[in-house]
C-alpha positions in Angstrom: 5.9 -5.9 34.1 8.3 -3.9 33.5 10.0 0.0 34.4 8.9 2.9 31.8 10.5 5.8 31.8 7.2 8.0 32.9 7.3 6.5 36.3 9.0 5.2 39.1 7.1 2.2 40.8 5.3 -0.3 38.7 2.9 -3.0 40.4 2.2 -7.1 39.9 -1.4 -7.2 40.0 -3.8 -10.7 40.1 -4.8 -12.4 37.6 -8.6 -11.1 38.7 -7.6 -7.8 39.6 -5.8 -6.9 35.9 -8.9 -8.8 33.6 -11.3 -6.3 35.9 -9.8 -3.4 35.0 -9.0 -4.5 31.4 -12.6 -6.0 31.2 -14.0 -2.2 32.8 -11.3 -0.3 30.4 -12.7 -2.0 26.8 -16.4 -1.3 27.7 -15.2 2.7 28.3 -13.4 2.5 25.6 -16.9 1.0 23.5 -18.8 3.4 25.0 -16.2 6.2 23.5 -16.3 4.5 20.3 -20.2 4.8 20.3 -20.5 8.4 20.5 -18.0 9.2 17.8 -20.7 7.1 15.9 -23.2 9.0 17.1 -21.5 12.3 16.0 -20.7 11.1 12.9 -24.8 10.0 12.0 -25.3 13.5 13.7 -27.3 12.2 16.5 -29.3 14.8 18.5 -27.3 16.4 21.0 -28.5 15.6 24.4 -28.2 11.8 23.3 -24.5 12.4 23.2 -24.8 14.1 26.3 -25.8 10.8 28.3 -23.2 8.5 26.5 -21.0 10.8 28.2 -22.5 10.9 31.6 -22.4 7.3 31.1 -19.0 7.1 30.3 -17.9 9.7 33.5 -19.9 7.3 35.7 -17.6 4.0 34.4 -14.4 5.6 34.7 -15.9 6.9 38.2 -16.5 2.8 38.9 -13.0 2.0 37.3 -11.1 5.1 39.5 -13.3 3.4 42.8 -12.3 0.3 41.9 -8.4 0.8 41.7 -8.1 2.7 44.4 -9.7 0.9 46.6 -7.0 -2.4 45.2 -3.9 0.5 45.5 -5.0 1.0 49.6 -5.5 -3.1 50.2 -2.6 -3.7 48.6 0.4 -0.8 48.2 -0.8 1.4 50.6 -1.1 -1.3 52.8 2.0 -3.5 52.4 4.0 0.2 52.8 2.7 1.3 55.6 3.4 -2.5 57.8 6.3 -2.3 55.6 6.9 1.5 57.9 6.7 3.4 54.4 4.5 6.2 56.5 5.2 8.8 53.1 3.1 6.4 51.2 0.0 8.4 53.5 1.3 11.4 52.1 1.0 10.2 48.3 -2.6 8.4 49.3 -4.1 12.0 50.3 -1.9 14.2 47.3 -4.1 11.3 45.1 -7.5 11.7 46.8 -6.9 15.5 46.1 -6.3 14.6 42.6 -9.3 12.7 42.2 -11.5 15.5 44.0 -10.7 18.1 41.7 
């Protein structure tokens, strides 16, 4: 993987790990697809309305999901590793997430 120039730390992730995500990422993005469609044949409006719950409820699972990997994993390693500010970006994240 390597550097862009949006960010500073980049991560190798399992083979498991990166076709979950992907796997969770191209069904959200089907689902997104799907109510464009549904706009377009001018589908009644609270139909739309849970395609998009739907979709907030799989990006929830996918947020839950890499989170939980970043804490195993970065969080983890860093803080053994006596990286204590990595705390420090865990809970300016959670915040993020809460909002």
């Amino acid at each position: 993987m390597q550097n862009c120039n949006c960010c500073h730390k980049t991560k190798q992730r399992s083979e498991q790990e990166y076709k979950s995500l992907i796997n969770r990422l191209s069904r959200i993005e089907g689902q997104v697809r799907g109510i464009r469609k549904m706009i377009e044949a001018d589908a009644y409006c609270t139909d739309i309305l849970v395609q998009v719950s739907a979709i907030n409820a799989a990006l929830n699972a996918f947020n839950r999901e890499l989170l939980a990997n970043h804490i195993h994993t970065c969080v983890a390693d860093d803080i053994r590793n006596g990286k204590d500010e990595t705390i420090d970006e865990l809970v300016l994240t959670l915040q993020k997430l809460m909002k």
